[in-house]
C-alpha positions as CSV (number, residue, x, y, z in Angstrom):
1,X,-17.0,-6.4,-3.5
2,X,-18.6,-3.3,-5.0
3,X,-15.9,-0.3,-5.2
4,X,-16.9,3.4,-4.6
5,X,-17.6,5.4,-7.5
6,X,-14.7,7.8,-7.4
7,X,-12.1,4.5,-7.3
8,X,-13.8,2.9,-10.2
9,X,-13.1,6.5,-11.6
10,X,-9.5,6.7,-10.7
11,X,-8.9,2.5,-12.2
12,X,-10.9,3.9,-15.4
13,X,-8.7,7.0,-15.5
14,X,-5.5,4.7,-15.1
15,X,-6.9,2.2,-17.7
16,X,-7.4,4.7,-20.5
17,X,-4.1,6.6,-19.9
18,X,-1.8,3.0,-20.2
19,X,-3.9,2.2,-23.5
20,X,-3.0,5.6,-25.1
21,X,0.8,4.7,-23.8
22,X,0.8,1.4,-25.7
23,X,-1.8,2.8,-28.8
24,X,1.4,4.9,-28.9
25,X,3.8,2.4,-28.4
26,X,7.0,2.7,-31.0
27,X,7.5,-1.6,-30.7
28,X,4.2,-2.1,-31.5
29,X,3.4,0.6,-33.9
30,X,5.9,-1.2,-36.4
31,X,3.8,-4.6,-35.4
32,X,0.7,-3.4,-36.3
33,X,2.2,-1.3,-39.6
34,X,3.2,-5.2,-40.3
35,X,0.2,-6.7,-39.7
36,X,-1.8,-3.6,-41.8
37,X,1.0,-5.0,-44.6
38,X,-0.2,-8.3,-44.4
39,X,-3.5,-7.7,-44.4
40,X,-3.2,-5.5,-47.7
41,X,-1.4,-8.5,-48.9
42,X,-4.3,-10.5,-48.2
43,X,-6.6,-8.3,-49.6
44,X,-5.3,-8.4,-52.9
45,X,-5.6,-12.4,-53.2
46,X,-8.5,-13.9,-54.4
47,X,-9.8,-16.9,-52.0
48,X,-8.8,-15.1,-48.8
49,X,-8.6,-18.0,-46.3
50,X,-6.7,-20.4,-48.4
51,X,-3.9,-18.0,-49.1
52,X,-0.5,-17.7,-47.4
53,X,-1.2,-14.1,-47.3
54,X,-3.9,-14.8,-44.9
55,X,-1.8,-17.5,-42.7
56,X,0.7,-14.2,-42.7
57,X,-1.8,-11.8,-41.8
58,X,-3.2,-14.0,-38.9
59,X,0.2,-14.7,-37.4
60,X,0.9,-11.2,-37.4
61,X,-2.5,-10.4,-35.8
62,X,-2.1,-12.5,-33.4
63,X,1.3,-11.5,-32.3
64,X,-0.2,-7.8,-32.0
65,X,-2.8,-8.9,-29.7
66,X,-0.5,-10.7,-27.8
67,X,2.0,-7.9,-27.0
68,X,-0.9,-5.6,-26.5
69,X,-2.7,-7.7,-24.1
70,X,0.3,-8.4,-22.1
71,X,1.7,-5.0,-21.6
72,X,-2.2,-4.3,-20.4
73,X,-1.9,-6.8,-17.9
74,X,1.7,-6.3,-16.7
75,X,0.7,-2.8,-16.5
76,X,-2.6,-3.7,-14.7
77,X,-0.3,-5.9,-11.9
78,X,2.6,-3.3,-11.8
79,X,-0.7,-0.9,-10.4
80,X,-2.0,-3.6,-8.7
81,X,0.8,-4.2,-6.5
82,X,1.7,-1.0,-6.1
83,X,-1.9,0.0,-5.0
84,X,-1.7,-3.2,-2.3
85,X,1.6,-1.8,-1.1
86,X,0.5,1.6,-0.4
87,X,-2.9,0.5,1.2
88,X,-1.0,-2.0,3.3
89,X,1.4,1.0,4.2
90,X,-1.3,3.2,5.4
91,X,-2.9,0.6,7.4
92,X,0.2,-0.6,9.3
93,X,1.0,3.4,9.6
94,X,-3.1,4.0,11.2
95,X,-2.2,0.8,13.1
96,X,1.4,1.6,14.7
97,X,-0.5,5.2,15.7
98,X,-3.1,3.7,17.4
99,X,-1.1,1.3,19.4
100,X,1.2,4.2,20.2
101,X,-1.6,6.2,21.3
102,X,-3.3,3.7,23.5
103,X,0.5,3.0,25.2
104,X,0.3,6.8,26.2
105,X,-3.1,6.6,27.1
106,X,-2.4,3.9,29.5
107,X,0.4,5.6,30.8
108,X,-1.0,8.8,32.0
């Protein structure tokens, strides 16, 4: 299914305003000041990958990724169905008018 240009506007449009709300998030702005922590901790070591440091900063990466990826998708489903409930809306509403019209057509 190939969407119109303008809607793959407006889903771009919605996309890049919920990643500047979470970029902004307060929750995740202390993750990632923890992961940038452990990650300065793992800097200063000397054999990177065999460090606790590193176990520490990869946890902590991974956690930040997590939350971010999940607020991006319950986000992206919160539009989703939203977007599904207001197209199924206006297509019962188009649909009740054009029963209600044939009904007073047929009953001149």
């Amino acid at each position: 299914m190939v969407f119109p240009s303008w809607l793959q506007r407006v889903i771009q449009a919605r996309l890049d305003e919920v990643s500047a709300q979470i970029e902004h998030d307060p929750e995740l702005n202390r993750v990632r000041g923890e992961t940038d922590e452990a990650f300065e901790a793992l800097l200063a070591s000397k054999d990177v990958e065999q460090t606790p440091e590193y176990a520490e900063w990869e946890s902590r990466y991974i956690v930040t990724k997590g939350i971010e990826n999940e607020r991006l998708y319950m986000q992206g489903l919160r539009d989703g169905i939203q977007l599904t409930v207001s197209l199924l809306g206006q297509s019962m509403f188009e649909e009740t008018n054009a029963k209600a019209d044939q009904s007073i057509n047929a009953n001149p």
